[in-house]
Each structure stands twice: as C-alpha cells, then as structure tokens.
C-alpha positions, 0 to 999 in steps of 0.5 A: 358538612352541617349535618351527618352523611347518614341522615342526609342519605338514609332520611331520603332513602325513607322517602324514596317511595313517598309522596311529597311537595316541593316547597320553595322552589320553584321546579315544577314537582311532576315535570321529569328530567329530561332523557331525550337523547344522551346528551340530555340525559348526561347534563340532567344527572349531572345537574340534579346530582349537584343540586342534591349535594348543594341542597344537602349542604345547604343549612336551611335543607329542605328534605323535600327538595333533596327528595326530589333532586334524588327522584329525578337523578335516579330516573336517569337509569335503566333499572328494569333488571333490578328486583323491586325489594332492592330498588331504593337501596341500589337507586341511591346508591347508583346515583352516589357511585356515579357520580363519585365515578364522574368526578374522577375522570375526565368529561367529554364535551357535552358538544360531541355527546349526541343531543337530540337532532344529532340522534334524529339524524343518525338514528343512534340508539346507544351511546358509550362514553368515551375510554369508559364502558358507561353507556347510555341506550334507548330503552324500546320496552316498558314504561320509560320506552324511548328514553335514554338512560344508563343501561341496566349492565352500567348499573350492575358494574358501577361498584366495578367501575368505582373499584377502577377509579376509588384511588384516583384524585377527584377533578375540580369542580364546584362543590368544593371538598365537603361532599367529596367521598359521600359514597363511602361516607354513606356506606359506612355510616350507620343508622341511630341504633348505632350511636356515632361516638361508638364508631368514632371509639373503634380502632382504625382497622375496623373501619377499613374497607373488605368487599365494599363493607367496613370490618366492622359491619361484618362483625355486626353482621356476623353477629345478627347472623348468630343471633338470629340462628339462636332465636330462630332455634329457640322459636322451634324448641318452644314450637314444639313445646307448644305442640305437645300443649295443644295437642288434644286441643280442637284449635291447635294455634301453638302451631303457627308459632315458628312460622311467624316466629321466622317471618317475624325474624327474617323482616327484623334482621333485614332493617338491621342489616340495611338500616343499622348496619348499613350494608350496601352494593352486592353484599346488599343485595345477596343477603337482602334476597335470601332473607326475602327467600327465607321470608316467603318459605315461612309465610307459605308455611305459615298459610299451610299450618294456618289451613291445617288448624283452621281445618281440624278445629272446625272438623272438631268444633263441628264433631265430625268424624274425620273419616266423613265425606263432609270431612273431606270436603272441609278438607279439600276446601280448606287446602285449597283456598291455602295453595291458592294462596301459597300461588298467590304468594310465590307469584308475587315473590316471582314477581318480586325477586324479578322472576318472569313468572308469567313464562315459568306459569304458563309453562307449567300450564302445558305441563298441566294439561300433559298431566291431567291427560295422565291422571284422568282416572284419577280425575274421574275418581275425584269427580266421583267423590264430588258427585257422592257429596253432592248426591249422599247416596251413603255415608260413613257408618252406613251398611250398604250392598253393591252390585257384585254382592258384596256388603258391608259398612261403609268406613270412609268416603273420601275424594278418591275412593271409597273403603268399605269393611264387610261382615268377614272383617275385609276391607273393601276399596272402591274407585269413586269413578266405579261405585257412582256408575253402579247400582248400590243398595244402602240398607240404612237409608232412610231409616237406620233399621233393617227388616227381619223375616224368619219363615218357620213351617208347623204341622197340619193340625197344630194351634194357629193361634198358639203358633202366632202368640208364641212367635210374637212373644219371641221377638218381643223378648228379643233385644236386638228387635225394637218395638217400633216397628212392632214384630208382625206374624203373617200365615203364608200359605199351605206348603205340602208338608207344613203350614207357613208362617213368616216372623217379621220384626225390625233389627236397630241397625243393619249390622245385627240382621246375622245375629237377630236371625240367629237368637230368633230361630234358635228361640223358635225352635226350643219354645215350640218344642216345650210347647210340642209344635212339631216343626215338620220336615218335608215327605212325601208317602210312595204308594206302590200297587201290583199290576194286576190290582 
C-alpha cells in the first residue's frame, strides 16, 4: 500500500455526511447504484467495492472519487435498524466486512441470482445467498421502498459472519494482496493523536485480537474510561465549591459548571474513542450509545440548572419577594419553557437512539388525558391561580377578609392554593378554585390605609365643642394615625342616655386597625376623665304610682 489504511478509511469516514464532486471521472455524482433487483444489487457492491480499494491504491488517489465509491456501496444496505449517531461507522464498516466476507467464499453465479425479469416474473421479494445466511429483501417502506438491499439482520450479524470465515484463505481475484486484510488493518489502526512508530514499538500480544478490538485499544479505552471518571469527579468537587461562591449571588452561573462540564466530557471521550483509538463493531456501538445517554442526561440537566438560575436571577434582579404571585408566574414560565425544551431534547435522543418516539408519545397522550381526568381539581386550582394573576384581586401582604369571615394577611399566592396568616398567627390555605368563586374583601386595595371609627357617647349637658377638640387632639397625637386623611369628628345622634359622637381617623396599614382602636379608647377614656366629661352608662328612671293616685 501507498499510504496507511487509517487515513484512507478514517479520511472517508470524515466525509461520509458531506457534500462533494466527483473530479475526474466520468460517473455521473448523483446517478444511485443500482438495486432493482438481487442480482443488481450484488454486482454493484462488488464493482463500487473494488473500485474504492483500486481508487485507494491508486497513488494519484483522488479522495472524492473513493468518497463517492464508499456512498454507493453503502447504499446497497438496508440500515433502516441502525441509530443515526452510529451510522458512518457501522456503514463503513459493513462495506469493509462484506467484502472481506465475499473474498473467502465462493460466489455463485450471477446467471442463477434473480435479475430483474426474473423477479417480475416470480414476484420474489427476497433472495438468500447460497449455503450463507446473506439475504437480500425488497425493502417495502421508507425511502429506499422498492430497492433490494442487504436486510437490516445481514447488517447486525456480519461481524458474526466474518468471525466464521476470518481463518479461511482469501479467493483470487484481481486486487492483488495489497488490500487483503483491510478490515482488520482499519480496525486496528489508530487515528493521528496516536503516532504510528508507537504501535509499531508495542509487543506482539497487545496487538492480538479480543472481541473485535486489539488489547491495546482496551488498555487505551480502560484508560479514558479512568480518566474521564477522574475529571467528571473533580468537575463535581469544584461544582460545589462553586455553589457555596455563588450562593448570595442573584445570578448563580457556577451551577451550570458540572452540567456542561459532563456534556463537554462525554463529546471529547467519544472522538477519542472512535477517532484515536479507533474501536469499531458492537463494542462501538455499546460505548458510543451510552455516552450519547450520558450526553443527553447532562444536557436535560444543564436546561433545568440553566432555568433554575435564569429564574432566581431574574426574581432577584427584578426584587420581588419570592413568596409573590409574579414570582410564581416567572416561575411556571420559566419551568416550562425548560421541560419543553428537555421534550424537545429526548425526543430527538428517542429519534436519535432509533426509538419510536412517536408511539412512546402518543401513548403517554392517553395516559395524559387519563390523568388530567384524575387531577382536574387540581386543574381547577391551577386555572384559579391563572385567573388571580390575570385579575390581582389581592397580592402578597395585603389584609384581606373572606366570605366565611375570616381575615388575614395574605402570605403567599401561588398556582395552586392561596395561604393566609390571620391575626391569631394561624395559617389559613385556600384552594385557588374556592377563593376565585367567593366573595373577598381586600381591606388594602386601592389604598393600603384602613378607616377607624370609635363611637364614644357624653352626658347631656357637656361641652361639644369641648368634646370634638379633645377627641380630635387625641388621634393627632396618635402615631399609628396619619395626618392624610386627617382624623374627623362627626355628632351622631341623641341617644337615650348619651349624646353620640364617632371618632374617625385612618390607620397606615390595616394590620394596626386592633391596636389603634385600643390606644384610641383608652386615650379617650383617661383625658375625659381629667377634663370630667362624664361617659354616661345607659338607664333608665321607673316611676311607680299607687292605684288610687
């Protein structure tokens, strides 16, 4: 060979997904090969293959050419059951493994293999190669509906099939030895981290062969393995770390730190392990989904740290008390647009791990429309606090009185029930779904101050005007009143054992109502008793005559 099996193969396998021309040549770049029947099907894999091992052998080699080659001698298999993170790898090594499959056994001959007509006739659908369990099937769904191609079980047993036949001596044919033995050249070889002199230097048993994978690719992977543990650890310890930094912080980005540490992690393993070390067949594809699963776990968890910090930063950027309906509602928002995007995420890790995520979702549509039938008092109380927010009857901090009578302040509204701490230090909790179908009075609204009335009845007889002056100077020098609204006096009526008057002034908030009543009446009482106003006590004279009189 010209030139190392690793760059041939590994330099295609770069492009596989890539858009290229074919210089050169004069194949037509978009012309498929052709699958119309078994026959046609078997000769194209055969004829692209060995023009990709003569295009790689030749030393003015034209990558674009071998790229194509590649392309269409993949495209003679059925690798509908393959995941699409796997794909390059298992489509270059199913080409390779074929082929090294067919140069040990004996080929039928292509007139007994059913060509076009042959199948128009019979109506075959499949056809299986002679003394092998190699098939080839009409595919009837997808996008390759109607072609004939390797079935999707020949894929997932060729390293079974090459296993069989690995020992046995090549057949002639007219490559010559310089590609004999490319699949295990290609799967033993290593990518440029990994300098060739070095392998070269390694004793002869490191490079035998255990589950498809030279030793010394399990040490290196054992290794990464180690290694990424180690980093992954110390990424927690200084996630921590990082936590108790940020912890009075409004934005606490530290957090994120282990999230995209593992994402990070996981992504830089996995080219080490299929590009650098190179491991190939099912050990390839084991390791290569569990660090995809790893990747996704840390990114969901990286949308949900990401959520959590974008809402208490803007909770705490915006100074809103956390136990505020507005602070709920940044909440839900925020929560949701971060599951919505964790559904988003699994269900192109479904899609992407070749899960049918459509029948997984569709059955947990009807069990969610079985548990939205369960919980839809729950709903009901969701749709409340939806409607609260919407409204603002109340908010947090405001005094209000419901329908029952009770009253309170008002210490957290949230999207499912409402709590409220009364006067006697009980906390109240009220369904959203019940408090938005009563009647509720908000003693703060519109304005925060709460009206005080103290009815005071004096003798018949005393000074009026003395009476008013004394009650008015009374709530002035009271500091739980405010001046604006000033304190008023009004003269009620004439009661039957006193003359009533009513004391109105305003308290700042409605929580001092009790005590400004109190300080007000107990004021009254002792200045009209130094100034002797006589606070008179209902009576009444009974007069009693004798009959005769």
């Amino acid at each position: 060979m010209n030139r190392s099996v690793k760059y041939v193969v590994l330099s295609i396998m770069l492009m596989m997904m890539t858009f290229s021309t074919v210089f050169g040549s004069t194949m037509f770049p978009l012309e498929p090969p052709d699958t119309s029947s078994p026959r046609a099907t078997l000769n194209s894999f055969i004829h692209y293959t060995e023009k990709l091992y003569k295009a790689a052998s030749d030393p003015d080699d034209d990558f674009a050419l071998e790229l194509e080659y590649m392309q269409r001698a993949a495209r003679c298999f059925d690798f509908s059951e393959v995941p699409p993170t796997l794909l390059d790898d298992v489509s270059i090594e199913s080409v390779l493994m074929l082929r090294e499959v067919l140069d040990r056994i004996d080929l039928p001959d292509m007139n007994d293999v059913p060509d076009k007509n042959d199948v128009k006739i019979s109506g075959a659908v499949s056809w299986r190669m002679p003394h092998t369990e190699i098939n080839i099937s009409k595919v009837a769904k997808g996008p390759r509906v109607g072609s004939f191609l390797f079935t999707p079980e020949t894929v997932n047993r060729l390293d079974e099939y090459y296993n069989e036949v690995r020992d046995l001596p090549y057949k002639k044919n007219d490559l010559g030895q310089d590609y004999y033995g490319l699949y295990e050249q290609y799967i033993y070889s290593s990518g440029w981290m990994i300098p060739d002199g070095f392998l070269s230097k390694l004793p002869a048993w490191m490079k035998h062969g255990y589950l498809g994978q030279a030793i010394w690719q399990w040490v290196g992977l054992f290794l990464i393995f180690a290694l990424g543990s180690l980093c992954l650890w110390v990424m927690w310890l200084l996630n921590k770390r990082a936590k108790c930094r940020t912890a009075g912080c409004s934005w606490e980005i530290g957090r994120l730190l282990f999230p995209l540490s593992g994402m990070i992690l996981c992504a830089f393993i996995e080219y080490l392990m299929n590009r650098q070390i190179n491991i190939t067949g099912r050990v390839l594809v084991v390791t290569t989904m569990g660090f995809e699963l790893f990747f996704f776990i840390f990114s969901g968890i990286a949308i949900i740290v990401a959520g959590n910090v974008v809402m208490h930063g803007v909770i705490a950027t915006a100074k809103i008390k956390e136990e505020a309906l507005d602070a709920d509602v940044i909440k839900l928002l925020v929560r949701l647009i971060s599951f919505t995007l964790v559904f988003i995420l699994f269900y192109h890790a479904g899609s992407y791990f070749g899960i049918p995520v459509t029948a997984v979702f569709a059955s947990a549509g009807i069990a969610g429309v079985a548990v939205a039938l369960a919980a839809r008092e729950t709903l009901a109380n969701f749709f409340g606090g939806v409607s609260i927010f919407l409204d603002r009857p109340f908010r947090a901090g405001d005094y209000i009185v419901l329908e029952s009578g009770e009253r309170g302040e008002v210490k957290a509204v949230g999207m499912r029930s409402t709590r409220m701490l009364t006067r006697d230090n009980i906390l109240i909790t009220i369904p959203n779904s019940v408090i938005t179908n009563g009647k509720i009075t908000n003693q703060s609204m519109p304005e925060p101050h709460f009206r005080v009335r103290i009815k005071v009845g004096v003798a018949y007889g005393s000074d009026v005007d003395k009476v008013e002056a004394l009650l008015l100077e009374i709530a002035r020098s009271n500091s739980l009143a405010i001046s604006n609204p000033p304190p008023k006096v009004r003269f009620r009526l004439f009661g039957d054992s006193a003359l009533e008057y009513e004391l109105r002034c305003w308290a700042a908030e409605p929580k001092d109502r009790g005590r400004l009543t109190h300080e007000l009446s107990r004021d009254i009482y002792k200045k009209f008793n130094e100034e002797g106003i006589i606070i008179p006590f209902p009576q009444r004279d009974v007069h009693v005559h004798k009959a005769g009189e």
